[in-house]
TIRO-2110 file (N, C-alpha, C; in Angstrom, 1 decimal):
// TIRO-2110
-20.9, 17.5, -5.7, N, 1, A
-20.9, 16.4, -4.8, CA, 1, A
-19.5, 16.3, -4.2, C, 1, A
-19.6, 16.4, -2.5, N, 2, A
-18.0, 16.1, -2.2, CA, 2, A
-17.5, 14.9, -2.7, C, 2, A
-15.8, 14.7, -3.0, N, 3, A
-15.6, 13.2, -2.9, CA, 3, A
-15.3, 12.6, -1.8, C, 3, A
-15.4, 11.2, -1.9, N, 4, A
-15.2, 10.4, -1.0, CA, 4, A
-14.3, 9.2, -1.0, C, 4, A
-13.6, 8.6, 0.6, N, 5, A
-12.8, 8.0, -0.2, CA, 5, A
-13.3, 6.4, -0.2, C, 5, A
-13.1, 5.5, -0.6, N, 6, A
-13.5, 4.1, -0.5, CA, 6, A
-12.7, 3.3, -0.4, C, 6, A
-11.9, 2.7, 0.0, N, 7, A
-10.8, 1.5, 0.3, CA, 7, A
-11.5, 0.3, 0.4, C, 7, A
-11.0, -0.5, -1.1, N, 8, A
-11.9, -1.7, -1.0, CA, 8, A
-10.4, -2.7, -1.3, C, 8, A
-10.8, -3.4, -0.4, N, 9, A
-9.3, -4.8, -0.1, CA, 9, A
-10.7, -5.9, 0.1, C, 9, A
-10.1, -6.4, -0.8, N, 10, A
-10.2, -8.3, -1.8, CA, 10, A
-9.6, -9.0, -0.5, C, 10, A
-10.9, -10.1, -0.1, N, 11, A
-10.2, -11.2, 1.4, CA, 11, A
-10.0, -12.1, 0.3, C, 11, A
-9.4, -13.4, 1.3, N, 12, A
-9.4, -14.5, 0.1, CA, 12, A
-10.6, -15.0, -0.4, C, 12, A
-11.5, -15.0, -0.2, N, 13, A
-13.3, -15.2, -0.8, CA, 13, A
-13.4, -14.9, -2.0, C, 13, A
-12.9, -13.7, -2.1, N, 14, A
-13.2, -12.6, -3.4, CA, 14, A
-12.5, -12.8, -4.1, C, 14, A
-12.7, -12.5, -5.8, N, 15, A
-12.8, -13.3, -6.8, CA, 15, A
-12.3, -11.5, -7.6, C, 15, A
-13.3, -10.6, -7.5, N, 16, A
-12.5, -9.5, -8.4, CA, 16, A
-13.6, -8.0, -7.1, C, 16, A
-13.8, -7.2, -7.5, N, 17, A
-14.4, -6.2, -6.7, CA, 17, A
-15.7, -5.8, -6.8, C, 17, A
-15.8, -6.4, -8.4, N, 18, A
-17.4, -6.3, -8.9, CA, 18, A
-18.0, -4.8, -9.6, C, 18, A
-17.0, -4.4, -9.8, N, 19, A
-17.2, -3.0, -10.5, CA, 19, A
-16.9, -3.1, -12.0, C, 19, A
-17.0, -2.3, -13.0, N, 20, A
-16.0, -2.3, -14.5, CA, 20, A
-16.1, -0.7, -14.2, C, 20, A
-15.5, 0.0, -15.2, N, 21, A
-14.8, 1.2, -14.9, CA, 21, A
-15.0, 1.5, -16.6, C, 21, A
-15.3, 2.4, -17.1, N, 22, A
-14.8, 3.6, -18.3, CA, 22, A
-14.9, 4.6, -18.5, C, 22, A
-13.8, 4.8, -19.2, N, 23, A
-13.7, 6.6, -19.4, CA, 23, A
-13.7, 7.3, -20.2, C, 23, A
-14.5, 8.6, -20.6, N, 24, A
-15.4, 9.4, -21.1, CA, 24, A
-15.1, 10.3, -20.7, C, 24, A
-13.9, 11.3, -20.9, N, 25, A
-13.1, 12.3, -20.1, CA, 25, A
-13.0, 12.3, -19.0, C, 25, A
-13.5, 11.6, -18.1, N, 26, A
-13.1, 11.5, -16.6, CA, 26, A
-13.6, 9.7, -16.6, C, 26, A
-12.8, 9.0, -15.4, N, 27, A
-12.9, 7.7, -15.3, CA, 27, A
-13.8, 7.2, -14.3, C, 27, A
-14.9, 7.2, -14.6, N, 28, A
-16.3, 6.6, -14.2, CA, 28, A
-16.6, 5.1, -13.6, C, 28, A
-17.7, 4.9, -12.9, N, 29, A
-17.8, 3.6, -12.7, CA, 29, A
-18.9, 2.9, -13.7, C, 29, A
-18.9, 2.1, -14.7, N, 30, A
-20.0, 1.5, -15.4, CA, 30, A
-20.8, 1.0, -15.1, C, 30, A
-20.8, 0.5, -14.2, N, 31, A
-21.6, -0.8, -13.5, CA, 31, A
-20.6, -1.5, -12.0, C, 31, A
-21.7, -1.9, -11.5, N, 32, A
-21.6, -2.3, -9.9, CA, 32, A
-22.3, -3.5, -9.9, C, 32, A
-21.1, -5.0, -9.8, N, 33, A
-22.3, -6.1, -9.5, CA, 33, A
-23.3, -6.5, -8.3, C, 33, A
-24.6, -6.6, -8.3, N, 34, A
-25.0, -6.4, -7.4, CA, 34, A
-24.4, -7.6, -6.0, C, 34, A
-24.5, -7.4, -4.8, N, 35, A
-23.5, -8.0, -3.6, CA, 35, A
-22.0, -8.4, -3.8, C, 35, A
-21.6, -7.4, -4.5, N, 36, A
-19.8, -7.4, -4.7, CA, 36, A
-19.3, -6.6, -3.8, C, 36, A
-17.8, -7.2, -3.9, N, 37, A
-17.4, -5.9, -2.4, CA, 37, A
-17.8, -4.5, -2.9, C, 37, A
-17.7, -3.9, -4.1, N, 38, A
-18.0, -2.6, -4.4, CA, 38, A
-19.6, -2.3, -3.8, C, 38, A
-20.3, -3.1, -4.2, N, 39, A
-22.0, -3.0, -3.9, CA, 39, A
-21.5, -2.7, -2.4, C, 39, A
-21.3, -3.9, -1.3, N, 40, A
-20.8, -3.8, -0.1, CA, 40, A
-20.2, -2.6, 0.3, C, 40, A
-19.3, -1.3, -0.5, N, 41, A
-19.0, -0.5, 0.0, CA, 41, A
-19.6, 0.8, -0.4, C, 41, A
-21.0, 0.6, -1.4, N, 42, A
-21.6, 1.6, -1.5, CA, 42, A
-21.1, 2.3, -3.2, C, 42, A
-20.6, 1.7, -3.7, N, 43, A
-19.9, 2.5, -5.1, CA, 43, A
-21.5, 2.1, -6.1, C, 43, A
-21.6, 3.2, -6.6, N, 44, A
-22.2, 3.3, -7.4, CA, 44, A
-22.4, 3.6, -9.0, C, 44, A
-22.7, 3.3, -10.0, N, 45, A
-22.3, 3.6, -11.1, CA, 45, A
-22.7, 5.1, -10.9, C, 45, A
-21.6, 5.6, -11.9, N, 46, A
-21.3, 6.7, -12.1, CA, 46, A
-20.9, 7.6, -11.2, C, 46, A
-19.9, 6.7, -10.4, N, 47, A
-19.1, 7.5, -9.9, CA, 47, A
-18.1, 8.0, -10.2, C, 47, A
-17.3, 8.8, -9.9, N, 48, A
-16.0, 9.1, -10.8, CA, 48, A
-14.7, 8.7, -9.6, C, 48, A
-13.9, 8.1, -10.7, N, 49, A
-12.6, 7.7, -9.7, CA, 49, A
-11.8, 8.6, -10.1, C, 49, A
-10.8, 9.2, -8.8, N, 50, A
-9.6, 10.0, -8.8, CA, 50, A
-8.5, 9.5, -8.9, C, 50, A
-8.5, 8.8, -8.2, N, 51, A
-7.1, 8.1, -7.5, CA, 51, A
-7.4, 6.3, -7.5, C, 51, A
-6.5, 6.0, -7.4, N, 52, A
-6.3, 4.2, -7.1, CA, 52, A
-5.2, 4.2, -6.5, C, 52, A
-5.4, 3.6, -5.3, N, 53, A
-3.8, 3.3, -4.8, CA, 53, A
-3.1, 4.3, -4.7, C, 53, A
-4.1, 5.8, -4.7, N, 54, A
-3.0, 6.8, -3.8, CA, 54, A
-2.3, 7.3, -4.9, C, 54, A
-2.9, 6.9, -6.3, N, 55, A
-2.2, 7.7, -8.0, CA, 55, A
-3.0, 8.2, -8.5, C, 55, A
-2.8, 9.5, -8.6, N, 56, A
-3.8, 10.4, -9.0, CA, 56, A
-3.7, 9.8, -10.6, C, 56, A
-4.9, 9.3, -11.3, N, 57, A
-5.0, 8.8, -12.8, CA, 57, A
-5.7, 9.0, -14.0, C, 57, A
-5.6, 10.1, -13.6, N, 58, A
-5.9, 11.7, -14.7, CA, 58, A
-5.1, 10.9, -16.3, C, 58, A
-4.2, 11.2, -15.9, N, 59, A
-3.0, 10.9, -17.8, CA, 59, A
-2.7, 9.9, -17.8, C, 59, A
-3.5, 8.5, -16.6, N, 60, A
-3.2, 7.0, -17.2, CA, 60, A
-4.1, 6.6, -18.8, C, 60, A
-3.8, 5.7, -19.1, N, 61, A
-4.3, 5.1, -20.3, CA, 61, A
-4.9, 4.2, -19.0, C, 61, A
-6.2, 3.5, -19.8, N, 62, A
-7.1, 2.5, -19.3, CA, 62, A
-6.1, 0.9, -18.9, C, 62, A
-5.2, 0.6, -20.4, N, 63, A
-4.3, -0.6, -20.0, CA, 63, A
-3.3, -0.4, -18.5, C, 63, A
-3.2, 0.7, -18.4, N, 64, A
-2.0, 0.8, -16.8, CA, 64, A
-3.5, 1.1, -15.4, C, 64, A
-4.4, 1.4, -15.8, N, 65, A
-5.4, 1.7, -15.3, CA, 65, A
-5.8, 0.0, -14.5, C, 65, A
-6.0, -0.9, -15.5, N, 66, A
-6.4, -2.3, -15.4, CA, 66, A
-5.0, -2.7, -14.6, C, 66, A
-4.0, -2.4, -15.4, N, 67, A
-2.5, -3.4, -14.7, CA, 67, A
-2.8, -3.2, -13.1, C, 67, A
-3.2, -1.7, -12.6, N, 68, A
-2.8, -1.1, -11.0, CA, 68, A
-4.1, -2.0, -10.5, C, 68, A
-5.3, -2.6, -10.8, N, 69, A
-6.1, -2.6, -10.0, CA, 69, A
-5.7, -4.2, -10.1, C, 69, A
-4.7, -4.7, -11.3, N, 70, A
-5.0, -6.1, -10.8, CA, 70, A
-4.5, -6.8, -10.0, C, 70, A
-3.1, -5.8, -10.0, N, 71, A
-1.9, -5.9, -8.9, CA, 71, A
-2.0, -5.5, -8.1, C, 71, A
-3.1, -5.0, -7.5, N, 72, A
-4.0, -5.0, -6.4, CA, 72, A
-4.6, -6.1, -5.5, C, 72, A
-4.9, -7.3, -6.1, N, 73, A
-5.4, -8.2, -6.3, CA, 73, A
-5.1, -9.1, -5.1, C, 73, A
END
């Protein structure tokens, strides 16, 4: 499957993205709440994430994983 990229930016409405995330040698999507901006942009579980914010996050740990997405926010 090619990847793809997705840019999802939180308006003030939104509350979190609606996704959770875990990883199982590569960093996956677990679940997608249904009408969350993620649902809104088509992310689906089991997708695999490369990058956040343009960091490739291969050799993050999950706790700097959570820090980048919250400081996202």
């Amino acid at each position: 499957m090619k990847p793809r990229l997705c840019k999802l930016k939180l308006s003030v409405d939104d509350y979190d993205f609606g996704f959770t995330l875990k990883r199982s040698g590569v960093l996956f999507v677990q679940s997608v709440e249904p009408n969350s901006l993620a649902d809104l942009y088509n992310i689906k579980e089991d997708d695999v994430v490369l990058e956040l914010n343009g960091h490739d996050i291969k050799a993050l740990s999950m706790n700097k994983i959570s820090e980048m997405i919250e400081s996202s926010k």
